[in-house]
Backbone as CSV, one residue per row, in Angstrom:
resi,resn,N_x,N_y,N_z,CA_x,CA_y,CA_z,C_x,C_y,C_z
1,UNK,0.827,-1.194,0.000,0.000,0.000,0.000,0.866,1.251,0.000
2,UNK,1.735,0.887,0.721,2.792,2.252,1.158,2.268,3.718,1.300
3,UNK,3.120,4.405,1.114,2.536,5.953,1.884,1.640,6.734,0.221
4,UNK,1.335,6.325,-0.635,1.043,7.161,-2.074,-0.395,7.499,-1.605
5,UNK,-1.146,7.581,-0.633,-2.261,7.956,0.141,-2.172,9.249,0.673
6,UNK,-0.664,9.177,1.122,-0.342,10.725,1.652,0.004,11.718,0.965
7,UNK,-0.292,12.996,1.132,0.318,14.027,-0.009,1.530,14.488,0.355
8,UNK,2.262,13.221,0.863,3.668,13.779,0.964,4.424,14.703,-0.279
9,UNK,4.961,16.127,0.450,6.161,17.264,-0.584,7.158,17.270,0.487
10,UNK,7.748,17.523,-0.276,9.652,17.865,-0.071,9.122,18.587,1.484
11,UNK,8.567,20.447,1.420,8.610,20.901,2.475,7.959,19.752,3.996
12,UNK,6.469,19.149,3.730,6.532,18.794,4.491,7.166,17.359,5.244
13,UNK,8.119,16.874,4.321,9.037,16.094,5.174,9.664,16.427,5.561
14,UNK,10.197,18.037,4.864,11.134,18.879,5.789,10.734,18.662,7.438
15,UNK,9.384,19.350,7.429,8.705,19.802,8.683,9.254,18.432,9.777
16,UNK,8.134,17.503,9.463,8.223,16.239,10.068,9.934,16.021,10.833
17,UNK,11.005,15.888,9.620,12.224,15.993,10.050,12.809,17.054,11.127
18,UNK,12.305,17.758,10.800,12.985,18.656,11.522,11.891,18.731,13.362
19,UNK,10.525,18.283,13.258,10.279,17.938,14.434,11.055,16.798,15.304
20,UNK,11.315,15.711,14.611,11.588,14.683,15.018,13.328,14.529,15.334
21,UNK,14.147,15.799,14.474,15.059,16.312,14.708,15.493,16.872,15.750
22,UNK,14.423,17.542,16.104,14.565,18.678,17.506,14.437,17.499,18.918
23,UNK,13.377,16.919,19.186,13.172,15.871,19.778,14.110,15.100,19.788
24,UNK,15.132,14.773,19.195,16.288,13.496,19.311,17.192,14.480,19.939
25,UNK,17.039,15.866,19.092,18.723,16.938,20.057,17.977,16.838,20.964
26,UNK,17.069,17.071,22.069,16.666,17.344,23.020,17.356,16.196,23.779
27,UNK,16.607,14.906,23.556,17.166,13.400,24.017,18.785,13.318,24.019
28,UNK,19.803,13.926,23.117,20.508,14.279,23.189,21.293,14.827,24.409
29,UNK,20.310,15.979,24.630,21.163,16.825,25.263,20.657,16.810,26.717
30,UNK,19.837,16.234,27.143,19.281,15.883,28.318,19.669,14.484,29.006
31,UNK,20.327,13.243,28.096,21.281,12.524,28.014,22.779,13.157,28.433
32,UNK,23.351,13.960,28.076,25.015,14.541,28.235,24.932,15.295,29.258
33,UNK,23.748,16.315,29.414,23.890,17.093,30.486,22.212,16.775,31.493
34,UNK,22.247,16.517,32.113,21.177,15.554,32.609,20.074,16.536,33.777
35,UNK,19.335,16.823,33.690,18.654,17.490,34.871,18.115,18.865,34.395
36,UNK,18.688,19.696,33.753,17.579,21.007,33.284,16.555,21.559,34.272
37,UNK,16.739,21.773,35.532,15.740,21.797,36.434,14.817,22.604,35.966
38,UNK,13.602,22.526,36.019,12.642,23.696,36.165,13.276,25.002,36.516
39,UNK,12.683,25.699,35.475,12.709,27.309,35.380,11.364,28.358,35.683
40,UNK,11.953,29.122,36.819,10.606,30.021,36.598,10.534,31.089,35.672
41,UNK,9.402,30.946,35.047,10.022,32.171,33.445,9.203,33.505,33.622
42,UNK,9.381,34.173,32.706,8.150,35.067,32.572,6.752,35.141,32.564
43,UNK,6.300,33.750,31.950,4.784,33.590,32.209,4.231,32.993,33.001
44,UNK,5.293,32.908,33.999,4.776,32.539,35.441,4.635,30.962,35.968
45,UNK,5.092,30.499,34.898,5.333,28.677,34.533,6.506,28.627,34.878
46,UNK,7.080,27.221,35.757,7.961,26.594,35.790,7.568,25.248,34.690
47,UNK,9.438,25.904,33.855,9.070,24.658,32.710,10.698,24.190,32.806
48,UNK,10.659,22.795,32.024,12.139,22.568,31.624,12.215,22.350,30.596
49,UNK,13.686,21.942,30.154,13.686,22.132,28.540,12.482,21.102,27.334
50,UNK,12.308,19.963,27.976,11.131,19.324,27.536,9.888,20.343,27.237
51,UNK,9.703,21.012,28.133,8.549,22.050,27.932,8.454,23.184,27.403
52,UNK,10.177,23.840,27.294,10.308,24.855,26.524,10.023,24.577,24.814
53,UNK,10.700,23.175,24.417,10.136,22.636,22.956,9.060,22.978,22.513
54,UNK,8.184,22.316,23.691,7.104,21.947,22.944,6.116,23.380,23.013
55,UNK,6.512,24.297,23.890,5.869,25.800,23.617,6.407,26.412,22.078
56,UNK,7.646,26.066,21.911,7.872,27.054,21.176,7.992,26.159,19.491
57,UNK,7.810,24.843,19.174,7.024,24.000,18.400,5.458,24.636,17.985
58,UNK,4.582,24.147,19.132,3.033,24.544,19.185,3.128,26.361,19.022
59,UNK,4.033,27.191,19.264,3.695,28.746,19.019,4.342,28.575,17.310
60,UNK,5.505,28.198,17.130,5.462,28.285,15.568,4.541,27.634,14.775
61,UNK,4.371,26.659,15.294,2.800,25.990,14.139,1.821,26.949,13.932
62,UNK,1.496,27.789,14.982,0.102,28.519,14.728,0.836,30.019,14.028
63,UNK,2.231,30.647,14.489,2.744,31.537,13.485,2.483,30.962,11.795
64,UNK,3.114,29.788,11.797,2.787,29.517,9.976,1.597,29.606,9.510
65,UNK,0.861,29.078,10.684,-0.539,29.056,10.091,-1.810,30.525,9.799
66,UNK,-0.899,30.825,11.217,-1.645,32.737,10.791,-0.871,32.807,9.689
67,UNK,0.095,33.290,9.178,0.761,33.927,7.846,0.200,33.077,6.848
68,UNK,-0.077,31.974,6.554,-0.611,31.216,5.814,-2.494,32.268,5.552
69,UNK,-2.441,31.914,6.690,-4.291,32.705,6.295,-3.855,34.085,6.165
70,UNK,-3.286,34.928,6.270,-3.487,36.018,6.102,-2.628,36.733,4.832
71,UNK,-1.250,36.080,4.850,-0.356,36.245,3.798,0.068,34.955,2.753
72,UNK,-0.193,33.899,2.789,0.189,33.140,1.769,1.745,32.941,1.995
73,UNK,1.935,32.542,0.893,3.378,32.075,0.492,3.866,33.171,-0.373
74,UNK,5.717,33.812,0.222,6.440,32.073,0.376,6.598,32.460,2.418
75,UNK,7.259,31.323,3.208,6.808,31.136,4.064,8.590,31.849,5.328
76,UNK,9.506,32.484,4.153,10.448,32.870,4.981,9.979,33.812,6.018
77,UNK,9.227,34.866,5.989,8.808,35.454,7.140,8.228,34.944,8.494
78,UNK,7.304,33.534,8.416,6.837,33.259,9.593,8.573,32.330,9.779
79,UNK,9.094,31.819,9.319,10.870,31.167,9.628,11.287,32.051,10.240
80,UNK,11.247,33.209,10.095,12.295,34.014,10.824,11.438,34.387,12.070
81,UNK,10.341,34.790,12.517,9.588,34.530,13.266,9.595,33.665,14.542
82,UNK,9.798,32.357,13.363,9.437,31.825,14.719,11.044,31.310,15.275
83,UNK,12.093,31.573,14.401,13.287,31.546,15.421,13.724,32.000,16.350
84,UNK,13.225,33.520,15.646,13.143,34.420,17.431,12.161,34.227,18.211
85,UNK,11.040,33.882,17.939,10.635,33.251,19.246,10.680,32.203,19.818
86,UNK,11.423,31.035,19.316,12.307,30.019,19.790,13.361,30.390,20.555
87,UNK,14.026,31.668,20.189,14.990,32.222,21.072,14.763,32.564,22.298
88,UNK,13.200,33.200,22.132,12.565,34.473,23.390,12.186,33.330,25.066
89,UNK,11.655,32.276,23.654,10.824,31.217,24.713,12.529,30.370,25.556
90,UNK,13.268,29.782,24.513,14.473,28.951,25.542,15.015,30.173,26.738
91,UNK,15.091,31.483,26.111,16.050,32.428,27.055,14.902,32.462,28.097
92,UNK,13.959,33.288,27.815,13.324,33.670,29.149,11.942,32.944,29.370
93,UNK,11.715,32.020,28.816,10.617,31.445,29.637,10.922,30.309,30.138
């Protein structure tokens, strides 16, 4: 049967990869340096790096997806976007 059901494109295996990418550095790096204690951040959450991911994963999904509804393609603006707020979320939250 294999995957010809799916509308697999180039970008979104990018995506996929690069989730499943981030998730292994994490395993990675929580493996070598072990413990990440909870942080109290700005929004008033204690998170650790497990939790910083997955905020700042789930906040870029919905960045692409606003620019998607409102601006279309091509999609470098919500990229740059959401790196800095990948940045905003590991530093201070």
């Amino acid at each position: 049967m294999g995957l010809s059901w799916m509308a697999w494109t180039w970008p979104t295996a990018a995506f996929f990869a690069f989730v499943f990418g981030s998730i292994a550095a994490m395993a990675v790096w929580e493996i070598r340096s072990p413990g990440g204690g909870p942080r109290h951040g700005i929004l008033g959450l204690d998170t650790t790096r497990g939790d910083r991911l997955f905020i700042t994963l789930l906040g870029s999904a919905y960045i692409f997806l606003a620019w998607l509804a409102f601006m279309g393609t091509p999609l470098w603006g919500p990229l740059v976007i959401s790196l800095v707020y990948a940045f905003a979320v590991f530093r201070w939250v």
